[in-house]
N, C-alpha and C positions, 0 to 999 in steps of 0.2 A: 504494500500500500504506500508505504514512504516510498519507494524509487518510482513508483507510478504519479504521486502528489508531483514528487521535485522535476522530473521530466516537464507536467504541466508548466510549474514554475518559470522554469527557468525557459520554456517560450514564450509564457508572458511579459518575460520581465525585457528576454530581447527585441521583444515588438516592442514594449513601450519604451527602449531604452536606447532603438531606431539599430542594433548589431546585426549582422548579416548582412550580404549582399544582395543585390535586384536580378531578378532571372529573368532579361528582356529575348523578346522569341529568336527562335535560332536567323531568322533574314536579318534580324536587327544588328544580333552580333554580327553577324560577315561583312552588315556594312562599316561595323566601328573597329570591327582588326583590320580591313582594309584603308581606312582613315587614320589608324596610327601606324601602318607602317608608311604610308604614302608621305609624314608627317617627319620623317627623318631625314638629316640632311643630304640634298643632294641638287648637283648644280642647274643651274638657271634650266638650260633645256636638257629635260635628262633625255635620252635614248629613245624614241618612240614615239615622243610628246613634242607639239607641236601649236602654236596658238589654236585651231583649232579645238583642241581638246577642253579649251575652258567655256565654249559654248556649247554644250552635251545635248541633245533634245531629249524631252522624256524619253525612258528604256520602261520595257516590261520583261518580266521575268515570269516567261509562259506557264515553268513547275513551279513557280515558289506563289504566284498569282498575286504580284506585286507590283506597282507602278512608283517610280521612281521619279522624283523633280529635280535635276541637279542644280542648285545656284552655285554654280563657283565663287570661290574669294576675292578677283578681281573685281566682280559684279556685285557683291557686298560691299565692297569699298566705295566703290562707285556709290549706293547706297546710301551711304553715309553725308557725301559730298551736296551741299547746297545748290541748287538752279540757276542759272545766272551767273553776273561776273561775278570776278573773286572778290570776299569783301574783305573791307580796309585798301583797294587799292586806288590809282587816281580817283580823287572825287566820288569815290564809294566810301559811303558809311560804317561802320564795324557793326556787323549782323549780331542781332540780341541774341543771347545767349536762349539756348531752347528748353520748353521745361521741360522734366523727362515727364514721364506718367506713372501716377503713383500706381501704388497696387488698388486701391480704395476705388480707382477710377475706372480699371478693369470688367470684364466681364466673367464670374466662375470659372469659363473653362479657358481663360484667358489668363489667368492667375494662377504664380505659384505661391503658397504660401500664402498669408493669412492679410486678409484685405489691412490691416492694421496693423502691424509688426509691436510687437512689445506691449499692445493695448489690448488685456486680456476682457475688456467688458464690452469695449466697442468693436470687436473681433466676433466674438459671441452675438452681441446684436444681428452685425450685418448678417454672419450664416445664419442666423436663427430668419432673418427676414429673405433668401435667397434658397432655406430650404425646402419650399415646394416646386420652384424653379427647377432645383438640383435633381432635387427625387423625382419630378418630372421626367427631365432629360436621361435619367438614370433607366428610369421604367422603358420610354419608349425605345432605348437602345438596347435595352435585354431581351424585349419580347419581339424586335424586327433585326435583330438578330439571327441569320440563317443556323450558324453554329449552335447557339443556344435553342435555337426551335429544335432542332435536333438533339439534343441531349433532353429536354424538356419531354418528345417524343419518344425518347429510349424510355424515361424513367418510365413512363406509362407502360410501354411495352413490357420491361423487364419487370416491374410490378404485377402485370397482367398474365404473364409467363408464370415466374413463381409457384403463382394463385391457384391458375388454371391448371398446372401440373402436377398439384397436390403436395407439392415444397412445403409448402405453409403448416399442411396436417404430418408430414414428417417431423418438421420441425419442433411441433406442438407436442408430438409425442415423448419426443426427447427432455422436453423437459416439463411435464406432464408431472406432478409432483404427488398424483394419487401410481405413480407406476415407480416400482421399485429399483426400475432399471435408470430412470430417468431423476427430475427433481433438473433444483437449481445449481449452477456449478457456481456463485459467487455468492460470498454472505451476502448480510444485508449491508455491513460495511460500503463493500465496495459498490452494492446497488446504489448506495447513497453517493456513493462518488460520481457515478458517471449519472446519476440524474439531476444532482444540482448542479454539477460545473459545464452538465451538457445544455443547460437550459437556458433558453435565449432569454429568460428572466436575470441571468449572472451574463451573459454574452451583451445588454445592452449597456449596462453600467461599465463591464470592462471595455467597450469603444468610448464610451464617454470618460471616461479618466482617462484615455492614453489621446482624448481627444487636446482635454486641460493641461495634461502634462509638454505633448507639443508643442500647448499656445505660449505654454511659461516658458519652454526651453528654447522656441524658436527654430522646433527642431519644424523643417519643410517638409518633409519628407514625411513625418509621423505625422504630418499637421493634415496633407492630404490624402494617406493610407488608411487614418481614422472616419473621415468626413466619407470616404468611399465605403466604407466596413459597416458603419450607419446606416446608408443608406442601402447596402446587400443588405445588410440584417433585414430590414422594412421590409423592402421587395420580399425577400423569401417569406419571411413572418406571414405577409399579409395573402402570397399563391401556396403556402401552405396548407391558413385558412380555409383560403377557398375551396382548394381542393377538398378537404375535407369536409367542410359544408354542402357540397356540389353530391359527392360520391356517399358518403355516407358508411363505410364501412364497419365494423365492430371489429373489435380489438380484443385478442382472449381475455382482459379482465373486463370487459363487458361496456368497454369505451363506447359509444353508438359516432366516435369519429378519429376511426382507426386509421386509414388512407389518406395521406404521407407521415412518418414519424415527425412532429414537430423538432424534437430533441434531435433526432439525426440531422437534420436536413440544414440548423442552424449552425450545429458541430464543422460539419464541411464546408458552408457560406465560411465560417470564419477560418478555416482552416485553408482553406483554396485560397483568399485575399491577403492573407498575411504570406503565403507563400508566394504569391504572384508578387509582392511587396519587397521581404525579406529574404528570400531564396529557401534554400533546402534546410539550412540549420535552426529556422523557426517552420516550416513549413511542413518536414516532416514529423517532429515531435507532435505536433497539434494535429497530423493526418490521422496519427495512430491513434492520437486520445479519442478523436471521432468514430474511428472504426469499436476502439472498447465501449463508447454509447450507443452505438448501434447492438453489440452483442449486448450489455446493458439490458435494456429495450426488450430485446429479444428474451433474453436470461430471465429476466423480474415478470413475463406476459404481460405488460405492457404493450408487446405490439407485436404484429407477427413479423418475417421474413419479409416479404413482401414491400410491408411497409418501411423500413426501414432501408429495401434496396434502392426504394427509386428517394426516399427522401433523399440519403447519401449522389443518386443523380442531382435532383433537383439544387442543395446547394453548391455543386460543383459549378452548374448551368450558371446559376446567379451571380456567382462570387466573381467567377470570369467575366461575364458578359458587365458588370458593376466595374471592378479593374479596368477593363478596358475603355470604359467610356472616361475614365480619367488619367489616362495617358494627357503627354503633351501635347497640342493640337494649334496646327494651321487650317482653315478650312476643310475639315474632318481629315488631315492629313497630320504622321507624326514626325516630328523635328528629329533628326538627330544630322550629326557630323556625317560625312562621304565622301570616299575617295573612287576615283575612276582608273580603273586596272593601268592606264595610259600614265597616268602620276598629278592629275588635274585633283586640287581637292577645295573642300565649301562645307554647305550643308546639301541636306536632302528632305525632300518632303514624300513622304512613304505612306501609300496606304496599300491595303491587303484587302481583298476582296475573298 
């Protein structure tokens, strides 16, 4: 039970505490090892490279089903340079200095980090006044999402499977507690483990502390891994609902709204966002704690098979499809650095279809 607690622990403490690495998808990396090796020194025209090459026109990438915007560094710079003659020169004025744009001024998905840096009450205001907006854009990009409609669609399936094959009444058997072969394999200790820490009643308040912890630390990063984790949470919370109001299922302790496990399905929403977030060394610890609430679940009849396989889909679906809509963005495209195999390098505007 302690090495099961401290495993918990110690991924919470590295999510709020922002340790681990970001696990960006495998195209993203190719284009950012091709950006830093392009990025070392080497002379003016290297071998191959030709001014041409800093004018690229979009590329697609027919297996990875990517389109790429190359802006070269030249054309950045350019960027930068004011219209007109140069000022301060003959009988030119010295151009006012420009203001930048605060973050305050931004729009959500235009913003990193906290509309108000260091102003924990008027930080708190604006999300609080910005998130029906969020949760908005959050929903319509989960549920018109092709990927997630597709996972969305498994869980049903593999729920339906389960069901229909009689998994469920095997299942039942096994731990069947009037059959001598069968019973519960965890006290009730550990039932109590995986049903409180599994439960999106403890999973709201842990987003919200590691929401305030980011706004005091100014940690960016945790500031909008929490704001997205919220707002998974909601989503799954409220299609978990549904579903179960919709379908109606019974639950071997006589639940009349057994189909999706709530407790699973929230487990893996926050397990899937924090990994998508922080990599593998918070992602996996909190996968496995999910999967022990799902057996949980299962172990206590609380729920059957079933229910607990497509829950564990359904927040997988969510937590990704949530993540993703708070990447970085240029006109639904995402920013990162680029280099072109030639030796031309900029950034890039990347979307994946």
């Amino acid at each position: 039970m302690r090495t099961g607690t401290a495993c918990l622990a110690i991924a919470i403490a590295c999510a709020l505490t922002g340790c681990g690495a970001s696990a960006p998808d495998a195209d993203l990396q190719h284009y950012l090892d091709l950006y830093t090796a392009a990025r070392a020194p080497q002379p003016h025209h290297a071998p191959g490279r030709s001014p041409e090459t800093d004018r690229l026109p979009p590329t697609r990438d027919p297996e990875a089903r990517t389109l790429v915007i190359f802006i070269p560094r030249p054309l950045l710079a350019d960027m930068d340079k004011p219209v007109g003659p140069e000022p301060g020169g003959p009988g030119e004025p010295a151009a006012p200095a420009t203001r930048p744009v605060k973050p305050k001024d931004k729009h959500w998905s235009e913003r990193r980090g906290p509309a108000y840096p260091g102003d924990l009450l008027h930080t708190i205001g604006r999300d609080f006044k910005e998130l029906p907006t969020v949760l908005w854009d959050d929903t319509y990009e989960t549920f018109t999402d092709p990927t997630t409609l597709a996972l969305l669609a498994a869980a049903g399936a593999a729920g339906g499977i389960v069901a229909g094959t009689g998994l469920d009444d095997t299942v039942e058997d096994c731990f069947d507690y009037d059959n001598d072969d069968g019973g519960s394999r965890l006290n009730s200790e550990w039932d109590g483990i995986g049903g409180f820490f599994g439960s999106p009643a403890v999973h709201f308040p842990a987003a919200g502390l590691m929401y305030l912890v980011a706004v005091l630390r100014d940690d960016v990063k945790g500031y909008e891994t929490s704001k997205a984790l919220i707002n998974a949470l909601a989503i799954n919370g409220a299609t978990t609902l549904a579903l179960k109001n919709v379908f109606r299922t019974h639950s071997p302790n006589g639940d009349p709204f057994g189909w999706p496990s709530g407790h699973t399905s929230s487990s893996f929403c926050l397990a899937t966002v924090l990994h998508e977030a922080y990599g593998p060394w918070v992602g996996v610890p909190l996968f496995a704690f999910a999967t022990f609430v799902a057996y949980e679940r299962v172990d206590a009849r609380n729920h059957d098979l079933s229910d607990v396989v497509s829950g564990a889909l359904i927040g997988i679906a969510i937590g990704r499809a949530v993540m993703k809509n708070h990447h970085p963005r240029v006109f639904g495209f995402d920013v990162i650095p680029y280099a072109h195999p030639n030796g031309a390098t900029g950034l890039a505007l990347v979307k994946q279809f």
